[in-house]
N, C-alpha and C positions, 0 to 999 in steps of 0.2 A: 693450820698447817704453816711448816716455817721452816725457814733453813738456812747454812750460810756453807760455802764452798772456801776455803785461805790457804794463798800458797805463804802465807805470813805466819806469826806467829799467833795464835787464837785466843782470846779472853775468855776462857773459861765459862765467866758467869752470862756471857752475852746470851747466849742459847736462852737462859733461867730469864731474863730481862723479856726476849721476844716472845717467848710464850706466856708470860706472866699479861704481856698488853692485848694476848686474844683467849684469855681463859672464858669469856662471854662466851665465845663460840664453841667450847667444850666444857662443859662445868664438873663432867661425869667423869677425867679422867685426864693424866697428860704423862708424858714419856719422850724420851730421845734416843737417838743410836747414835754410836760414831763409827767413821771410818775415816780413819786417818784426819785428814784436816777439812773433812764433809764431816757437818753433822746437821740431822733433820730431827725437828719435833714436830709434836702434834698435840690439839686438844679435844677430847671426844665426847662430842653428843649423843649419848646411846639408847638409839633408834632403833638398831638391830641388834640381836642379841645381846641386851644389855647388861650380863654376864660377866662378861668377856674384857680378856684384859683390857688396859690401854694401848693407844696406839704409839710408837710406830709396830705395824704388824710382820713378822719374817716367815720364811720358806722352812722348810722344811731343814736345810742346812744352816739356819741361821746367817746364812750367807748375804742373802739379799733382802733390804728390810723398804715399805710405801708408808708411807703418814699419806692420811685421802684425807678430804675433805665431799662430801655429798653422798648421793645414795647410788647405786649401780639397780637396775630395775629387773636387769635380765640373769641377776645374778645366781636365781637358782638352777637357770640350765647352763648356765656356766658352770660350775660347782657340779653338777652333774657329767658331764663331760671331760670336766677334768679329773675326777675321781676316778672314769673308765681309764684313764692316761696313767694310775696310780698317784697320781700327787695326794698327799693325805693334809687333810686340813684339820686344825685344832680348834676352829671357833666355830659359828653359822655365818658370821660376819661377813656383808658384800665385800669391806676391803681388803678380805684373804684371798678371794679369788683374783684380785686385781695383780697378788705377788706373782701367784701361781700362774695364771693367764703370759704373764712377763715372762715366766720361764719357758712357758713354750712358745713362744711370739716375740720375746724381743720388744723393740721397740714396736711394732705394730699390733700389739696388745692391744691397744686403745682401740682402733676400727672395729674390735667385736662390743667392746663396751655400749650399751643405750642406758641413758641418763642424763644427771646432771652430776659435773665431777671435778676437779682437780688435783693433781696428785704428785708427790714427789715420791721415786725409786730409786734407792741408793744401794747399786751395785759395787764395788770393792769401793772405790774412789768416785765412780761415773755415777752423774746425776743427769736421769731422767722427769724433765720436768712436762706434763699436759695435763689441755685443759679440753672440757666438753665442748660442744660439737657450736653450740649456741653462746655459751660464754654465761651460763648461769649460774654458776660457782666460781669468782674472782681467783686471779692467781697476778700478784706484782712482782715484778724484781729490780735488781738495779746492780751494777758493776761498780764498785769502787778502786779504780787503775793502781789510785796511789797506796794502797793498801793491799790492795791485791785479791780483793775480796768481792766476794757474790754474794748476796741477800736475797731472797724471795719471800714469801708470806702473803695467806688471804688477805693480810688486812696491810696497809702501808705505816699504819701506826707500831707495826711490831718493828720493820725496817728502821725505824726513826730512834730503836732504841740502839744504834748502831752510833759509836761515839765518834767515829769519821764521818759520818754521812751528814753533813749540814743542809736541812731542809730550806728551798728558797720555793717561790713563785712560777713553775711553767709559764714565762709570757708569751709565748708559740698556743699553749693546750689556753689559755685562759683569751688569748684573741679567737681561737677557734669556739670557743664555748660560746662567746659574742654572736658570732655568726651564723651558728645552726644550734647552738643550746645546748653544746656538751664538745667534748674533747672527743677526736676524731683518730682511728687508727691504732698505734699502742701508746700513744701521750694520755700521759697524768697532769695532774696540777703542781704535782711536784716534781723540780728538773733533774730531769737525769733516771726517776721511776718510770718504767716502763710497765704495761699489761701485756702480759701472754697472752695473743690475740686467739680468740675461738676456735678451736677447728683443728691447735695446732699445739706441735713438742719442740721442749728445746733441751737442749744436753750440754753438761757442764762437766768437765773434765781438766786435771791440773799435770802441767807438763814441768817438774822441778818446783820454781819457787812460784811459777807462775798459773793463774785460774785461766783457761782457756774455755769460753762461751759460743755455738756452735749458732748462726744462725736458727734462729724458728723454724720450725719446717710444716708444714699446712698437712694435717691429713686428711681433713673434710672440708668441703667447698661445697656452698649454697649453691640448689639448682634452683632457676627459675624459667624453666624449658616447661611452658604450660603443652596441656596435653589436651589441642584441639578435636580430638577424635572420642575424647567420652563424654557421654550424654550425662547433662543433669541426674537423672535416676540414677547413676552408677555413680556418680558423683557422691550423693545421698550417702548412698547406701556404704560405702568403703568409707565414709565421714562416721558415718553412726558404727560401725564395727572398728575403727581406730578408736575415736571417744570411749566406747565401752571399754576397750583392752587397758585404754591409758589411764584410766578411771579404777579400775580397778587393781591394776601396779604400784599406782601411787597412793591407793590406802592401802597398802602390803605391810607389816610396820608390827612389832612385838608391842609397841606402845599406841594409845588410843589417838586417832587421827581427827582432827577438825576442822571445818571449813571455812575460810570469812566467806564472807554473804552479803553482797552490795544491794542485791532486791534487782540487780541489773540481769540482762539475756546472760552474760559467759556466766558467772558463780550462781545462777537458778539451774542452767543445763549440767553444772557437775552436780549443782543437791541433789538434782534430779535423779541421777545415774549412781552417785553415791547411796542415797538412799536405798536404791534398791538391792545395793550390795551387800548392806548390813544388817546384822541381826538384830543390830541395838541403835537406838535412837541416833541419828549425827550428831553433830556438838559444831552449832554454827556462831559465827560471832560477825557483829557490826558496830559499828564507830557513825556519832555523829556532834555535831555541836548545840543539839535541840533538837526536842522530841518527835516536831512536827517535821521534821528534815525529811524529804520525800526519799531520801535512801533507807534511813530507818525505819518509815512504814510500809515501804513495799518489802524492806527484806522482814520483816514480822509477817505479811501476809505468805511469801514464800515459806519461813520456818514453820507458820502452820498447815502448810499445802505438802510440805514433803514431811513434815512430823519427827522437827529435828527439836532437840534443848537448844534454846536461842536464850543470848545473851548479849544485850546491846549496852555499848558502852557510853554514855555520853558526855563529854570533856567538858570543862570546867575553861575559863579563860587563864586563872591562876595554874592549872595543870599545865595548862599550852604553853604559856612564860618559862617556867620549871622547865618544862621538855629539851628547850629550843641549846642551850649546851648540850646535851646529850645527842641529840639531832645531827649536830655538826660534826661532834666527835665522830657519830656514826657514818656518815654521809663521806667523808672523807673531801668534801668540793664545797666551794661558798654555796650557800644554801639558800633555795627558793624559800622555804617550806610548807613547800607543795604535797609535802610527802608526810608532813605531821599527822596527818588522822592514820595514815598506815603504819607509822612506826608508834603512835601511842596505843593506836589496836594490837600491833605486836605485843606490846608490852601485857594486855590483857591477855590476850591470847594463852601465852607460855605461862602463865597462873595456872592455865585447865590441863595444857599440850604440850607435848614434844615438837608434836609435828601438823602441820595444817597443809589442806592445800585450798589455792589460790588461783583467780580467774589471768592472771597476768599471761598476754601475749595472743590472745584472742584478736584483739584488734590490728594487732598484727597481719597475722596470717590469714584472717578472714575478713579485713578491711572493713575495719570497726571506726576510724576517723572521717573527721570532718573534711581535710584534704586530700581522702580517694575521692570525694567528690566535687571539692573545688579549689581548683586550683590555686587559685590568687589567695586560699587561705594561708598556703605554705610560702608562695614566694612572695610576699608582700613583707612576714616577720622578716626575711634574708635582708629584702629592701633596705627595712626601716632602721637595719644590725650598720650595716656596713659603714656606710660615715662614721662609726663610732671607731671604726679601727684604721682609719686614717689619722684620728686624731690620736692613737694610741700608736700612731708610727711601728706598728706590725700587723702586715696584712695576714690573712689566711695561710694556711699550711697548704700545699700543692693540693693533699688530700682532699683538703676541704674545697677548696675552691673547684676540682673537681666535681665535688659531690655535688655543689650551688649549679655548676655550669649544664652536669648531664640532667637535671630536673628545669631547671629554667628554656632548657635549649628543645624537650620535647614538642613534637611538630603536631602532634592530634593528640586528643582527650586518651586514646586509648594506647599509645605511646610514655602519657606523662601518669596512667594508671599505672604501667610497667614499670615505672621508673620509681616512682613513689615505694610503690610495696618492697621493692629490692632494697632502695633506701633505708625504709621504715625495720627490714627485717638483720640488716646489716648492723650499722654503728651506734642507730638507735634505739633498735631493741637491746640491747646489752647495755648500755651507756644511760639513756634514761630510763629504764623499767627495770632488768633484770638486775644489776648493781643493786638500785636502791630497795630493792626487794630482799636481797641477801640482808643489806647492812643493816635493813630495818630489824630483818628474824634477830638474823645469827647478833644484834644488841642487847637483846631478850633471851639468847640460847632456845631459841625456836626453828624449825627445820622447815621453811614452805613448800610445798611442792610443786610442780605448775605443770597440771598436766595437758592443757592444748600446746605444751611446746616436748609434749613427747617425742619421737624422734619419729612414729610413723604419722602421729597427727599432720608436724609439722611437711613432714615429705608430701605428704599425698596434699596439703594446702598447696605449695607450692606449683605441682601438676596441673589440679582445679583451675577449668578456663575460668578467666580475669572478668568474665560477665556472669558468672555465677557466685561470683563473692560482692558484685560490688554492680548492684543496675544504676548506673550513672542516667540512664533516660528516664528513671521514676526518682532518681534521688536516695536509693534503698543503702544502704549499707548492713555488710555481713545477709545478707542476701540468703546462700544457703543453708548456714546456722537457723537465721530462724524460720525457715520452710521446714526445715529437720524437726524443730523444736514443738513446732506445730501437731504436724503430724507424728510425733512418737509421743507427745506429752497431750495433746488436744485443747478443750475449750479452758482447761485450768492456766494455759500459758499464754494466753490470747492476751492478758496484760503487759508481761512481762515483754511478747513479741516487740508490742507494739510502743513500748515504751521507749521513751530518747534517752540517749545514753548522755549521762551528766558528768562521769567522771570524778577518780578522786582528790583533787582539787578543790572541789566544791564542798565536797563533806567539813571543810573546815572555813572554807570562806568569811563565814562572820568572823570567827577568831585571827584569823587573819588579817580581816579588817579593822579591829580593833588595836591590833596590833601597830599596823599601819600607822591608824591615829596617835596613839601612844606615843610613835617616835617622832612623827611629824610635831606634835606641843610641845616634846621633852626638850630634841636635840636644835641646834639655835639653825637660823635661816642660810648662816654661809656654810651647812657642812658638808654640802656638797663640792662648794665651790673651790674651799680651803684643804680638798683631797685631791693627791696629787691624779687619782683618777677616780675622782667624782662624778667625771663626765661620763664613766662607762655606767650608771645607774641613774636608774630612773625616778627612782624614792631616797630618801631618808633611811628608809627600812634596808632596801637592800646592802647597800655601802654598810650601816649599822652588820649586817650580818657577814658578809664579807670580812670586815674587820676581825670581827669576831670568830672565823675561819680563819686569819691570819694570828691572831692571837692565841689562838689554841692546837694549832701545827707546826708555825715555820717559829715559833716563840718558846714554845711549850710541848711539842713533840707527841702532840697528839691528846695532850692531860685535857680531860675533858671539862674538869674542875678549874682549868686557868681564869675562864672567864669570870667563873663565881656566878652570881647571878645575874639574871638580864636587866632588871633593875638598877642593879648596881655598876652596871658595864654602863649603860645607857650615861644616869648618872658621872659617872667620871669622863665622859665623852662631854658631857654638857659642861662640866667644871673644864675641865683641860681646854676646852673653845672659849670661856669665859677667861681665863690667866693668859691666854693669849692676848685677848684684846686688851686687857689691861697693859702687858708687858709692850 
């Protein structure tokens, strides 16, 4: 999804340019509208009626035309409802009801929407721009004054094909990344892109020569009002009837739906639930670096416990090298890659599937980390961050340092629980998990779906008293997840309960570590010292990648091929350090 707003004169082909940099994320189809000096594309994944034209989708008058991006879950009683209203629709397609839903709602369409979603409506001139409720489906934009122009797009590499727009470094969003691990609020890594923050709509409208950009405006706001007066057993029980319903929504889909499969508690409890939905085998999948990888053999004892087609993939180091430009391009932020084994499993994946769904956000909501239970784990990284951004002579963003001060400042263990999980559900679920979850599918033109962050999962977690997700006196985490799991699945999950949760980080570890080494022989001893911010990384590897995040965005506009290969990038780092010292 993509668009641009100009009270200037328009390039024609630029529209052709931005959807051309996200055709990944629609391969089945693409289209644009105009209206006057608004025009929206879109590229289509087709998940739902895949029949059906491309998008962008119109009303009945042709009048008013949405380019979506995601899936609407509740969309056939929607569609029912508004059929009684007479609106006639011409596709099955979720994103027709979102036209129609506008026409009678206006801007506050969106409040009946459950999903994941982002959407642009382009009514005469006025552009309607929202995003879901959790921030699971990207939406960037950015104002260009001197040009007079609006940009948006899921992905910020389509914006970059905008020949005003000169990409530099966010040094605000990249000291915040220092300090809690990710860019805080609506900062990106590039200045001046903004994200449509969760929750909320903004509207773009042009008065004469000029694009007029309406503040954000919030339509959903995270509760965290636990609800001291329900008993564990009710608890239970409205857990297990959420999970079912959301379980079953998100394998709703005209095309065959599949699972990854960590062998962990959250992706065992949807095989679980999934399985018994279907008439036909599931279709699970797993990523590892080596066979003996204890994710890969507990997720084989799962796929033959729920009697799914499992298919495990296991990477190569030469695969992982190859990957690592593509990673970045997708990633859009210097890159850990921490997130390689899930986006080279994407890449399996979308071989079998359109569409998959995925254990992402569980930890979240049901206080699946190591720092609901100890503290000093979260504020000791803070600690160890911050001299780092003294010497970068830009401290923290208000935001952030806010966020550091309400979690450091809690006064008891069950205070700094409250605070965490708000944290954890806020800037960091979106920012480290659900981002690189999209960018990894939609690299691959795969649809994930993540159904513990359905919208009643996530509500009723939120209510769940704070000692039924998380027994900080025995040390438990996700607490009532696996009491639930227990008891609806029995002595067959008794492994899985009780198993520690490893995370996907680790699935790739050794390659990682090899990696590590690689740069450490390759590139000479001063290369950290001889970069002008050297001192913000810890390795070789990471600066090496960084670089390489700057070489294939603020240089190259996103080409994911700038770098060439890793080998070869490495190499020319090691030459260029070497004509140094000689010159």
């Amino acid at each position: 999804m993509l668009g641009t707003h100009d009270g200037a004169l328009h390039d024609g082909a630029l529209i052709e340019r931005m959807t051309a940099a996200l055709r990944h994320r629609g391969p089945d189809g693409c289209g644009h509208a105009v209206r006057g000096s608004a025009r929206v594309g879109a590229t289509r994944l087709s998940v739902i009626d895949p029949a059906a034209n491309p998008q962008p989708v119109y009303n009945e008058t042709d009048q008013i035309c949405v380019a979506f991006n995601g899936e609407i879950y509740n969309h056939r009683e929607l569609r029912a409802e508004l059929e009684r209203k007479g609106h006639v629709f011409r596709t099955r397609t979720d994103t027709e009801v979102v036209v129609h839903l506008y026409e009678e709602m206006g801007d506050d369409c969106v409040r009946r929407l459950h999903g994941m979603f982002a959407f642009a409506i382009l009514d005469g001139a006025r552009l309607l721009l929202a995003r879901d409720r959790l921030g699971i489906k990207p939406l960037h934009y950015v104002l260009l004054p001197e040009a007079q122009t609006f940009l948006f797009a899921s992905e910020i590499k389509s914006i970059l094909q905008h020949p005003s727009f000169t990409p530099r470094l966010d040094v605000q969003a990249f000291a915040d990344s220092i300090a809690l691990g990710f860019p805080v609020g609506d900062e990106t890594f590039f200045e001046g892109v903004k994200s449509l923050l969760p929750g909320c709509t903004m509207v773009v409208t042009q008065g004469g020569e000029r694009v007029h950009v309406e503040e954000p405006r919030r339509y959903y706001t995270l509760d965290f009002t636990r609800d001291d007066g329900m008993t564990f057993e009710e608890a239970e029980r409205q857990m297990e009837a959420e999970l079912e319903r959301a379980v079953e929504t998100h394998l709703a889909a005209d095309v065959e739906v599949g699972l990854t499969l960590s062998g962990g508690l959250d992706s065992t409890v949807l095989a679980l639930l999934a399985s018994e939905r279907l008439e036909r085998p599931l279709l699970t999948f797993t990523v590892g670096d080596h066979e003996g990888y204890a994710d890969v053999v507990q997720a084989g004892h799962v796929a033959k416990m729920v009697g799914s087609e499992h298919e495990c993939h296991i990477v190569s180091f030469e695969e992982y090298l190859s990957a690592i430009p593509g990673l970045i391009a997708a990633e859009e932020r210097p890159s850990s890659l921490h997130g390689m084994s899930s986006y080279l499993l994407c890449r399996r994946v979308a071989q079998r599937v359109k569409a998959c769904l995925h254990g992402e956000g569980a930890d979240e909501i049901f206080g699946g980390y190591r720092d609901y239970v100890s503290r000093e784990s979260r504020l000791a990284v803070i600690r160890e961050r911050l001299p780092l951004l003294k010497r970068l002579g830009v401290p923290p963003s208000a935001r952030a340092i806010a966020t550091i001060e309400r979690i450091s400042s809690a006064r008891t263990s069950e205070d700094y629980l409250a605070r965490i999980f708000e944290a954890n559900m806020t800037d960091a679920l979106e920012r480290q998990h659900l981002a690189p979850v999209d960018r990894y599918s939609m690299a691959s033109s795969l649809e994930m779906r993540v159904p513990y962050l359905d919208d009643g999962v996530f509500e009723l977690a939120g209510r769940i008293p704070l000692s039924y997700l998380v027994r900080s006196d025995i040390g438990v985490r996700k607490y009532i997840l696996r009491r639930f799991t227990l008891r609806r699945f029995g002595l067959q999950a008794v492994d899985i309960v009780l198993r520690e949760k490893l995370g996907a980080p680790i699935a790739g570890l050794h390659l990682l570590d090899r990696f590590d080494t690689l740069c450490e022989e390759t590139l000479p001893d001063d290369y950290l010292a001889k970069h002008e911010l050297g001192f913000c990384f810890g390795a070789k590897r990471e600066l090496l990648l960084f670089e390489m995040f700057i070489e294939t965005f603020m240089k190259h506009r996103g080409d994911p091929g700038a770098v060439g290969s890793v080998r070869d990038f490495l190499n020319d780092r090691t030459t260029a350090s070497a004509a140094r010292r000689v010159s």
